[in-house]
C-alpha positions in Angstrom: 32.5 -65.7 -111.8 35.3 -68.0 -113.3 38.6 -67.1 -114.8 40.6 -69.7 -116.8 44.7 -70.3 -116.3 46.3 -72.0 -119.4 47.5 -75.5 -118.1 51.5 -75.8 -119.0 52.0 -78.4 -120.9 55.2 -80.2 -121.5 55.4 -82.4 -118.4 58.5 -84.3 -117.9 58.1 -86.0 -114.2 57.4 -85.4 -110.5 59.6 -82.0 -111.0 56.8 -80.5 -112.8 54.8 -79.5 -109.9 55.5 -75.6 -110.2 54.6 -75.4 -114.0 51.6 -77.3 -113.5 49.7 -75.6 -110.8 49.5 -71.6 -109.8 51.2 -71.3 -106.6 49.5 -71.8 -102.7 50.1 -68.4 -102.1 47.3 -67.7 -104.5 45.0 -70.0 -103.7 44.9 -69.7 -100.0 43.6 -66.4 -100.4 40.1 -68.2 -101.9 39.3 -69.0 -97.8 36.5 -66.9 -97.8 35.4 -65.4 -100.7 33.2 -68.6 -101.6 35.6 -69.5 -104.6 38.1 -72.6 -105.4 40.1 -73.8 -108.3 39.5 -76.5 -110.2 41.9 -79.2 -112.4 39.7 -79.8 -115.6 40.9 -83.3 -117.0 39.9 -86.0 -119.5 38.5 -89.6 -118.8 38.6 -91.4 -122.2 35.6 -89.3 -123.2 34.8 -85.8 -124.7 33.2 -85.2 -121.2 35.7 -82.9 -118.9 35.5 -83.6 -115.2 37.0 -81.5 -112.0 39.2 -82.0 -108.8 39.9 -79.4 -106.5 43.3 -78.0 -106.8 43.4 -78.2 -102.9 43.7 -82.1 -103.0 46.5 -82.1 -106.0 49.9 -82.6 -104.7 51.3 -82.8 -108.2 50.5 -83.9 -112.0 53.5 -86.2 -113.6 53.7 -88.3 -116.4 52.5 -92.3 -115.7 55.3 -94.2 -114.5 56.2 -97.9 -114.1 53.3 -99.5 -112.2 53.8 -102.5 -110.3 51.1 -105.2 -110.3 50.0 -107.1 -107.1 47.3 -109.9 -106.2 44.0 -109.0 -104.4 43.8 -105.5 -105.4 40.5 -103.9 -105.4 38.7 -103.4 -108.1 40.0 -100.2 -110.6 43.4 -100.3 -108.2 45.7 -101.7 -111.3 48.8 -101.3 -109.4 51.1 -99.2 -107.0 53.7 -97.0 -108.6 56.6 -95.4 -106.9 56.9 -91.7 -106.5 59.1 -90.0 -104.7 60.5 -92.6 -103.0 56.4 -93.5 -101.4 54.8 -96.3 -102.6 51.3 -95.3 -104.2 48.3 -97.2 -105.1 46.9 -96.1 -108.2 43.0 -95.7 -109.0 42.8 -96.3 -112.6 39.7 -93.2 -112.9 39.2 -93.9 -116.5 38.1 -97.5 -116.8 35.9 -97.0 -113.5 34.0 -94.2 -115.3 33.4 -96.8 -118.0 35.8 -95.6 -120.5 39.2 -96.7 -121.9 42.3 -94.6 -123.3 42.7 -92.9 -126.8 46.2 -94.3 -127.0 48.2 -91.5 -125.9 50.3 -91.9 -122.8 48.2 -91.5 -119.8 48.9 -88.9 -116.5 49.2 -89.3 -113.2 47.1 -86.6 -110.8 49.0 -87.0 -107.4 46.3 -85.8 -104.4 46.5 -85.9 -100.6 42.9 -85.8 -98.6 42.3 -87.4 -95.7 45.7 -88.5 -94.5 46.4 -90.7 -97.4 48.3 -90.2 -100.7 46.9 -92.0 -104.1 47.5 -91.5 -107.5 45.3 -91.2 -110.0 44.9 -92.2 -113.9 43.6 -89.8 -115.8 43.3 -89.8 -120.1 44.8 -85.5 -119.9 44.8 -82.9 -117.8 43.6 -79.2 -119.5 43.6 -75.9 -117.5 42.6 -74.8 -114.2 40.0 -72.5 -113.6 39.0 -70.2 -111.0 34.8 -70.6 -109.9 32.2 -69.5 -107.4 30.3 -72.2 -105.3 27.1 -70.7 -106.3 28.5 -71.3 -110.2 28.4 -74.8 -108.7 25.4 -76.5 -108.3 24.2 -80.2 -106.8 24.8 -82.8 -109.1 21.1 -84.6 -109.7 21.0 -87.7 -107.2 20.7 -90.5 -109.9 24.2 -89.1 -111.1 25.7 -88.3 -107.5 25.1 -92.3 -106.9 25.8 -93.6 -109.9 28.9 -91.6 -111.0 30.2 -90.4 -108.1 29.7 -86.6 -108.8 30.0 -84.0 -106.1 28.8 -81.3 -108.3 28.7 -79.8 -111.7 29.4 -76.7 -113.1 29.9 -74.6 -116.6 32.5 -72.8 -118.9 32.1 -70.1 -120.6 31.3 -71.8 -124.0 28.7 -74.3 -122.2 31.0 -76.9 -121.3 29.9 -79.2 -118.2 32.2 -80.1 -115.8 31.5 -82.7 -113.6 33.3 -82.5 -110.3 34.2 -85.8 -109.2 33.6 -86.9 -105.4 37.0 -88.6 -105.1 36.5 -89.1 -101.4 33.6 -91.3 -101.9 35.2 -92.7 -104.9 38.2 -94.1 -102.9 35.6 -94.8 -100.6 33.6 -97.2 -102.5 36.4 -98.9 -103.9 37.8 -99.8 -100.2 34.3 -101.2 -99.5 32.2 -99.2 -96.5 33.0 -100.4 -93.1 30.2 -99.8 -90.4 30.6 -97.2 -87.7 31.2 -98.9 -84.2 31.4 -96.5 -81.3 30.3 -98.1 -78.4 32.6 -97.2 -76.0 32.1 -93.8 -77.0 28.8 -93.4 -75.6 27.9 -90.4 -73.4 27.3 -90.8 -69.6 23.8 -90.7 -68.9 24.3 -87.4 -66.8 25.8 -85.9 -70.0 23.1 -87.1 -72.5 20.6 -86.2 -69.8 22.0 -82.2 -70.5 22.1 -83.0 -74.2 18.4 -84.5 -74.3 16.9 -81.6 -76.3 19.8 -80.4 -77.8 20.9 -81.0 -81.8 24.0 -80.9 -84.0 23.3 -79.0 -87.0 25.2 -80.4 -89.9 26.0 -79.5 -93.4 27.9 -82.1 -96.4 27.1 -82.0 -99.9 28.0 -86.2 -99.3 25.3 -88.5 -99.0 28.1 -91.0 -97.5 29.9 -88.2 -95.5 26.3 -87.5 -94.3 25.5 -90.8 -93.4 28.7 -91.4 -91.8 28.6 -88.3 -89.5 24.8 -89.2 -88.3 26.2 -92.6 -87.4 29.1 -90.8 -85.1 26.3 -88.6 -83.9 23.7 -91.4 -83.6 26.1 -93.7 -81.5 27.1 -91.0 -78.5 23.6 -90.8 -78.5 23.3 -86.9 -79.4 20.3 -85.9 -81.6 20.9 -84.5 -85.0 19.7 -82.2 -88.2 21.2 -81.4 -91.5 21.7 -79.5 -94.6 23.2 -80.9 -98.1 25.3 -77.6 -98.6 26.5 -74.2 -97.3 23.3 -72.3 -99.0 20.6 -75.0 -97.7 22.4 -75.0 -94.4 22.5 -71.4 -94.0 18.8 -71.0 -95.3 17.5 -73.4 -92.5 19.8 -71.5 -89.8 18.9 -68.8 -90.9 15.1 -69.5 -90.3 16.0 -71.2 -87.0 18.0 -68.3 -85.8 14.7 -66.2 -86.4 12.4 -68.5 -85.0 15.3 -68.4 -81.4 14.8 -64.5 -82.0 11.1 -64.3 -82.0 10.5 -66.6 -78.7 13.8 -64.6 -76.9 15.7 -67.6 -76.6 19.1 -67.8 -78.3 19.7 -70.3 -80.7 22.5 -71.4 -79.0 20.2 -73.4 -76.1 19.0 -75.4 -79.0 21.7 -76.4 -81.3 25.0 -75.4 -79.6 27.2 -77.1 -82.4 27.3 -76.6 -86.7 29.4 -79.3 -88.0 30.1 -78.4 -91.8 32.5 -79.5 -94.5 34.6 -77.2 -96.2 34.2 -78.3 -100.2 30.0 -77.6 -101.0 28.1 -76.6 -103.7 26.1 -73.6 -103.6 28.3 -72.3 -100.5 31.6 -73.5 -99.1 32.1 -74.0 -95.4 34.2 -71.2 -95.1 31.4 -69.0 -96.1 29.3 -70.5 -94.1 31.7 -70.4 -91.3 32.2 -66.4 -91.8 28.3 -65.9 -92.0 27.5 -67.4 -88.9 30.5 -65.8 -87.0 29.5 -62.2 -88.2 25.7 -62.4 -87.1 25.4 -62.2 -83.5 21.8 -64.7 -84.0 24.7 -67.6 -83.1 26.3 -66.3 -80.4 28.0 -68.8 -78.5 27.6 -71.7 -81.0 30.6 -73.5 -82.1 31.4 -73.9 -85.6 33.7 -76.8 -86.1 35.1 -77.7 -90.0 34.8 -81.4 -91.3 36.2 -82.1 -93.8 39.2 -84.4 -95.9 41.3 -81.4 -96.6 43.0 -81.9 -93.4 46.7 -79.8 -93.9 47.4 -77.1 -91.6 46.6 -74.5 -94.0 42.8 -75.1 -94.4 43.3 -75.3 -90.5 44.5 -72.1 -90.1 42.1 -70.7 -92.8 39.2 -72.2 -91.0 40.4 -70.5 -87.3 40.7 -67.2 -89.0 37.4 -67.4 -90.1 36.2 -67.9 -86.7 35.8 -71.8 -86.7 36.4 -73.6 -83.1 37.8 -76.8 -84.4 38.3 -79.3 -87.3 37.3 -82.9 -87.2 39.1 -85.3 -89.7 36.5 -86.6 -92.4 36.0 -90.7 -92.6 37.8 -90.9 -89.3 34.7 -91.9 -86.9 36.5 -92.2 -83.2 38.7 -89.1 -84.0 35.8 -86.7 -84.4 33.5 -88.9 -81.9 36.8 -87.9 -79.3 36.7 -84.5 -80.1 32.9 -84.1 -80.4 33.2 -84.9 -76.3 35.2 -81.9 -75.5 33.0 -79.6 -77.3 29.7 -80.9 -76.2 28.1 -79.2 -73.1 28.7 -81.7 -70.0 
């Protein structure tokens, strides 16, 4: 199901927040129902791409940009907004376009801690979809364009849903995961040794990142690319548990799963899992870049146990030890 919301137009600076997006009330009442918003915007091309309205802080009009030496690549300055000092990620020459000559705009988002802006050709509407409306985005276009997931108006349009994570990411250059003095006592990973940590991330590099964490307290792992494939394999696990009498919960005491998935968001996921008694006793613990309070609070109501902070490897290895069985 989608439902479109005119995009107001007319922006004159940082004040336009409140035209330009429907308000928090609203969308805080998504947590749950398997639906988000999405910011439809231009590149440079007649191809329209997406960003969840959960990571947009604001839309204004470019302002000055201020150069500096040894920027990363596709960083073509820092601009000065609200008094905060932003590096901006120029989106539409690192999807391998350029500008049509109008003035460019500036999509303000706040994920993981940080606060960048973005360059983007126009912004459009914002439109109300279902996970299961969006769908994996092929792998040779995941990795090569930084796509999270794609989806359809209702006249045919694709929109392509841009992993910004991953693109700020790739931009900063990957830094290995080194967690040595995190490792597990051999008492505890003796408890642990045929125990698993089911986890679900539509991310290839959030995926590979978590496994790291997991791989270097020495605690054995499975996964699922999103909330549907996660809850299909659980959901034949849970079965398997029920036939030989032994609860699930001896086997993989923890789901890990991000919050933003194609298919079915974490929140879903979260709510299934917490409503069928097959999982009693397992802990379902949100990862994910959308770190305010709110999805926070979202995620307890739901049922969730915890929230680890994505790209943030000793944070969620440090919390990972109070959750795991000793």
């Amino acid at each position: 199901m989608r439902t479109e919301m005119p995009f107001q137009s007319g922006l004159s600076g940082p004040a336009s927040r409140q035209d330009t997006l429907t308000s928090v009330d609203a969308r805080t009442q998504l947590a749950g129902t398997n639906m988000m918003e999405l910011l439809l915007f231009k590149l440079g091309a007649p191809e329209v791409y997406g960003i969840n309205v959960f990571k947009v802080k604001e839309i204004i009009r470019t302002v000055d940009i201020t150069q500096a030496p040894s920027q990363p690549e596709f960083v073509v300055g820092m601009a000065s907004i609200r008094g905060q000092l932003l590096p901006v990620v120029d989106l539409v020459s690192l999807c391998g376009n350029c500008l049509s000559g109008r003035s460019p705009v500036m999509i303000i988002t706040e994920f993981s801690n940080t606060t960048q802006a973005f360059l983007v050709e126009s912004v459009d509407t914002i439109i109300r979809v279902g996970w299961n409306d969006v769908h994996q985005a092929p792998a040779m276009l995941s990795g090569s364009t930084k796509l999270t997931g794609v989806t359809r108006l209702r006249d045919g349009t694709l929109v392509s849903i841009l992993d910004v994570e991953q693109i700020l990411h790739s931009i900063a250059g990957d830094k290995p995961v080194s967690l040595e003095s995190m490792y597990l006592p051999e008492t505890q990973q003796a408890t642990l040794k045929n125990l698993k940590i089911f986890f679900a991330d539509d991310s290839a590099f959030a995926r590979n990142q978590l496994k790291q964490i997991l791989d270097s307290i020495g605690v054995a792992s499975d996964f699922a690319v999103n909330g549907l494939d996660a809850w299909t394999r659980l959901d034949a696990l849970a079965a398997i548990a029920e036939a030989s009498g032994t609860p699930l919960v001896d086997s993989f005491p923890i789901v890990i799963t991000d919050i933003e998935m194609p298919e079915m968001d974490g929140f879903m996921l979260t709510r299934k899992i917490k409503a069928d008694p097959r999982f009693k006793g397992i802990k379902v613990l949100l990862h994910s870049s959308m770190s305010e309070s709110s999805n926070k609070d979202k995620g307890i109501a739901l049922g969730a146990d915890g929230f680890l902070p994505k790209y943030k490897p000793r944070e969620v290895a440090e919390s990972l030890r109070s959750f795991l069985p000793s």
